[in-house]
C-alpha positions in Angstrom: 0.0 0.0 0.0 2.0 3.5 -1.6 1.1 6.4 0.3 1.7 9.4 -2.5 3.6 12.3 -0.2 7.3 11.6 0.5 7.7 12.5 4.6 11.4 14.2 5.2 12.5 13.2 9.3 15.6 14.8 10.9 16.7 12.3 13.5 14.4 12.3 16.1 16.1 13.6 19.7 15.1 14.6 23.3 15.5 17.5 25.3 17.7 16.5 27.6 20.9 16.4 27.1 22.7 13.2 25.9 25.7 12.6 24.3 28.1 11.2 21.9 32.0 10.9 21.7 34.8 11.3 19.1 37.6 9.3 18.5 40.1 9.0 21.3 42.7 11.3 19.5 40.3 14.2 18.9 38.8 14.3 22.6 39.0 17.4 24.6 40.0 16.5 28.0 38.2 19.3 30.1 39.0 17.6 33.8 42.5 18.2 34.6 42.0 21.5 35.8 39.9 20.1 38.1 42.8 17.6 39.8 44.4 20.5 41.6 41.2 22.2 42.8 40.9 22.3 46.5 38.1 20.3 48.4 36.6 23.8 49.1 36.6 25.0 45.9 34.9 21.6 44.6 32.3 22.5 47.8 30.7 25.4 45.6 30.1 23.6 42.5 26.4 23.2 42.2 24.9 19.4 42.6 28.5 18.0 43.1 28.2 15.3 45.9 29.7 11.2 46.2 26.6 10.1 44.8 26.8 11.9 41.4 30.4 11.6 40.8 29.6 8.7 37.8 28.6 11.7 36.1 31.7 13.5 35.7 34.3 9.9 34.8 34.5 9.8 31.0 33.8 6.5 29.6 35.9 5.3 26.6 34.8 7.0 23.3 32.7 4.9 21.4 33.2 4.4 17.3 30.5 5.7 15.2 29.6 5.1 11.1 27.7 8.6 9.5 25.4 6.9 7.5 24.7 9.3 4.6 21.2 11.1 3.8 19.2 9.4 1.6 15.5 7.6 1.1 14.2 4.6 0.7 10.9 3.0 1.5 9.8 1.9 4.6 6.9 0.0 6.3 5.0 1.6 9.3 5.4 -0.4 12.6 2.2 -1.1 14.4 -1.3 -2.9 13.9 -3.4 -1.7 10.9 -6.9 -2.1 11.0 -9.6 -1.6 8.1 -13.3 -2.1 9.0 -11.6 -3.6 12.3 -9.6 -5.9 10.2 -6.3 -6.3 10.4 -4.6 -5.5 7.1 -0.7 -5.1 5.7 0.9 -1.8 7.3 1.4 1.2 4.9 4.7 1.8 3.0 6.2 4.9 2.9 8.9 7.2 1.5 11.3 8.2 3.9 13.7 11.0 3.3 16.6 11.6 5.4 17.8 14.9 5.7 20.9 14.5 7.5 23.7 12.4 8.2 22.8 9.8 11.1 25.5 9.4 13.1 25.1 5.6 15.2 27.9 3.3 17.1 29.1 1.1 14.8 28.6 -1.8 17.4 26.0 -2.7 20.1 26.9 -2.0 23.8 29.5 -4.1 25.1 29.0 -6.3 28.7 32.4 -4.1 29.8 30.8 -1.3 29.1 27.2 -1.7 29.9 29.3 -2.9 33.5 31.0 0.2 33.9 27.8 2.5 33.9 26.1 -0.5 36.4 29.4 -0.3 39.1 29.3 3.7 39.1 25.5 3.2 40.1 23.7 5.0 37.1 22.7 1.2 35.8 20.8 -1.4 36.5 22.5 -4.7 36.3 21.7 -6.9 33.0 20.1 -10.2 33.6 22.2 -11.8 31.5 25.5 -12.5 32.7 28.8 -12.5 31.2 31.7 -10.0 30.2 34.0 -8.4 27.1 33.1 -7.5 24.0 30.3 -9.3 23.5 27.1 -7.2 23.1 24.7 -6.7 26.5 21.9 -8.4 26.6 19.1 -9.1 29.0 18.6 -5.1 29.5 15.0 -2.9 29.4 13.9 -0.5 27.7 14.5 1.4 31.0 17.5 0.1 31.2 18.9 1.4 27.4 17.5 4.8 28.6 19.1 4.9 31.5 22.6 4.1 30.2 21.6 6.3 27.2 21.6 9.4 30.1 24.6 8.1 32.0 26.7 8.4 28.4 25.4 11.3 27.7 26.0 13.3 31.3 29.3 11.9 31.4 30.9 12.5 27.7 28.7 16.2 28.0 26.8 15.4 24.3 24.1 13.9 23.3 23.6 10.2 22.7 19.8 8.6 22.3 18.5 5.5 21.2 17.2 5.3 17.6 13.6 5.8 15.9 12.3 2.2 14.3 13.2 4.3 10.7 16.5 5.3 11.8 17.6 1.9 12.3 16.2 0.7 9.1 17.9 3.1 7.7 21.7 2.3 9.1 20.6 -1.4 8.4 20.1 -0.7 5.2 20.0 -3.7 3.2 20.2 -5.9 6.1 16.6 -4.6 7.2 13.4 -6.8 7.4 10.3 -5.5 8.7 7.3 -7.5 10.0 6.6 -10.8 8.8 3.5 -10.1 6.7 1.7 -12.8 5.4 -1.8 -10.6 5.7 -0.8 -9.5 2.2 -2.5 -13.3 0.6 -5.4 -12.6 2.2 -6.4 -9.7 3.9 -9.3 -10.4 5.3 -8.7 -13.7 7.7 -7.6 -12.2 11.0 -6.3 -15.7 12.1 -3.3 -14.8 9.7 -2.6 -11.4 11.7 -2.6 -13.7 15.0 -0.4 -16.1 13.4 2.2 -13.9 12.2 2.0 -12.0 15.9 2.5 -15.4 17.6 5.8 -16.3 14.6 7.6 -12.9 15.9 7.2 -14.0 19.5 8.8 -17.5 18.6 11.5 -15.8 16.6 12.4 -13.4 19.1 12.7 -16.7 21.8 14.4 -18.5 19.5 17.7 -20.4 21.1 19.5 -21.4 17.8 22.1 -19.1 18.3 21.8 -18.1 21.9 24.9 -17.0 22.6 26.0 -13.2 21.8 28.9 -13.1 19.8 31.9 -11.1 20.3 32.0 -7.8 17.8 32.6 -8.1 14.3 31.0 -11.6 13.6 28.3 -10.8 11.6 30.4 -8.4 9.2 29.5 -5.4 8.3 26.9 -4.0 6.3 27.1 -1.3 3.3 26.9 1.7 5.4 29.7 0.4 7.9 27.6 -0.7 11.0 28.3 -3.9 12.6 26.6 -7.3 13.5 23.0 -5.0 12.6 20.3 -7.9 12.1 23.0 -10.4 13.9 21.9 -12.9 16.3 21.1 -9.7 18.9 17.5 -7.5 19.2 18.5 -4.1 19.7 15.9 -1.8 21.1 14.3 1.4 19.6 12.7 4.5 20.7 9.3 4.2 18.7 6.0 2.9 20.6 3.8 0.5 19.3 0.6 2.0 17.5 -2.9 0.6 16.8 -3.6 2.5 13.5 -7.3 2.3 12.0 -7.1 3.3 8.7 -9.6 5.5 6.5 -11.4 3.5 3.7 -9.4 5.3 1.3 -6.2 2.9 2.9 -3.7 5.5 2.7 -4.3 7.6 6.0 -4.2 7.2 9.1 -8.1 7.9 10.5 -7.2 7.0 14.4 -3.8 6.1 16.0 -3.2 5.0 19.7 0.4 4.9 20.9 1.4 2.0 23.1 4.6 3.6 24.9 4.6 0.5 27.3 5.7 -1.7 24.4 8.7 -0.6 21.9 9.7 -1.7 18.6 12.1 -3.8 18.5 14.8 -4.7 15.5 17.0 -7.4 14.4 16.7 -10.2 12.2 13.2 -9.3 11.5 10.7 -6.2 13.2 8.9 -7.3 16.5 7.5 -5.5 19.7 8.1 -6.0 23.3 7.3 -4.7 26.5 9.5 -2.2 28.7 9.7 -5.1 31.1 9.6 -3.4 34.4 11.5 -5.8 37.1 9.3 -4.1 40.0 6.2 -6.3 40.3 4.4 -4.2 42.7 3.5 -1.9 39.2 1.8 -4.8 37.7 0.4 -5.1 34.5 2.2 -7.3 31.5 4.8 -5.1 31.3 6.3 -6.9 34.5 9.3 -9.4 33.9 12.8 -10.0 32.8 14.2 -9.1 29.5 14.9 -11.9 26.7 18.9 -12.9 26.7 19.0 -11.8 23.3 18.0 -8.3 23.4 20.3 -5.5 23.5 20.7 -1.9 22.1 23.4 0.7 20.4 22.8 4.3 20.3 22.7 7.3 18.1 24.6 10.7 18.4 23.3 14.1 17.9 25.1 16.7 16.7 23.2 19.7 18.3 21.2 20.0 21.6 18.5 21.3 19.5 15.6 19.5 19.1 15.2 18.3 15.8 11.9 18.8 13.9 10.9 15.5 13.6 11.1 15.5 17.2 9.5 18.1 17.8 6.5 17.3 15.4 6.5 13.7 17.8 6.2 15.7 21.0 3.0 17.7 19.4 1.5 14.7 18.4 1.6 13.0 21.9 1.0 16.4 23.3 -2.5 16.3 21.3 -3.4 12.6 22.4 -3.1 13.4 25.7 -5.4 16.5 25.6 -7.9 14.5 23.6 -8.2 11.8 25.6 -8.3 14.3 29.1 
């Protein structure tokens, strides 16, 4: 399903301030003036205490790959509904305006550790350490390390929009399994396809994450992208009823408990919040085989397409006061 007008994003970003870093050579090492300051002196600095001293220790940069503007069509995430039917998501034509800047590997265990040991992590619930990516982490959890990066290298680091990734994925990107698309109209093939993402996602042929590097690269430079690891992305699920017309949107309700996630093929899972006293299905322990890598933004400003999102939620919520 073609929908005529081309839609031009900016990567997406947040207000706060996240960061990114460059190569080790090129850093500008702001903190030795601070060595010979006295314990006074530190004393006046505003919101300087033991417990927020994770902030200020520089973790080791991380590589990047630019991948280049450019389009290419993609297929909405979500549930589509026509006449309360589930039918095949809409494709679009996405134009990317600027470069996207993204680590060229997911996050390591040794360095997913050091965030958890300065106390501005959770630990993973998968065990292990080195290179090997971190798995067994939230959505909470991605944010949270996403903020610890960024507070500590003073930029801007975020995790990516569900088009973002399928852009830096490039060739290596599959969206949902889609068999609606034979027939349209028998819902059992929606549920069946919903229950096939679930058992790919569990999967154990390949349980083990690898160490980085062994699933090559792709053509834009990133690393193990679609590999034997789910990484996490910023976008919420949606429930999309369509108008009869099947190229817009008539309702949409956003799902910001459950995420899209990306690898081998597009799926959604819950935030997994560990504290059970919240309730709700959102409660539990992440799969082993789900992980994350982050995006860098050049400029604290908030980047229209951004911007555009927080209007839209804005607007939900005063709808639905």
């Amino acid at each position: 399903m073609e929908a005529s007008a081309t839609r031009r994003i900016a990567p997406a970003g947040r207000v706060s301030l996240k960061a990114a870093t460059m190569p080790v050579n090129t850093l500008t090492l702001i903190g030795g003036a601070a060595a010979v300051m006295t314990v006074g002196a530190v004393a006046l600095l505003p919101n300087w205490t033991e417990a927020s001293d994770h902030r200020h220790t520089r973790p080791p940069a991380a590589l990047t790959v630019a991948a280049a503007p450019g389009s290419f069509s993609h297929v909405e995430p979500g549930e589509f509904l026509m006449n309360e039917r589930p039918v095949p998501a809409p494709r679009r034509q996405i134009a990317v305006s600027q470069p996207l800047e993204i680590m060229k590997y997911q996050v390591s265990l040794d360095e997913y550790a050091r965030c958890v040991s300065l106390g501005a992590c959770e630990a993973a619930d998968a065990e292990g350490n080195g290179n090997v990516p971190v798995t067994g982490v939230s959505y909470l959890d991605a944010e949270a390390y996403a903020r610890w990066y960024s507070e500590t290298t003073g930029e801007t680091w975020r995790l990516p929009t569900d088009e973002e990734w399928a852009h830096a994925a490039s060739e290596r990107f599959r969206s949902d399994i889609e068999p609606l698309e034979e027939d349209p109209q028998n819902p059992a093939r929606a549920w069946l396809s919903s229950y096939q993402r679930e058992v790919d996602l569990e999967r154990k042929a390949d349980p083990v994450p690898r160490s980085r590097g062994s699933f090559g690269v792709n053509s834009k430079g990133v690393a193990d992208i679609a590999g034997n690891v789910w990484e996490w992305t910023s976008t919420c699920y949606a429930r999309v009823t369509m108008a009869a017309d099947g190229k817009a949107a008539e309702t949409s309700i956003e799902n910001c408990g459950v995420h899209v996630v990306e690898g081998f093929h597009r799926t959604y899972m819950s935030n997994f919040i560990r504290d059970g006293k919240s309730g709700g299905c959102a409660v539990g322990l992440p799969p082993d085989n789900l992980g994350f890598r982050l995006v860098r933004e050049r400029s604290a400003a908030m980047p229209i397409a951004a911007f555009l999102e927080k209007i839209r939620r804005l607007g939900r919520e005063i709808i639905g006061a």
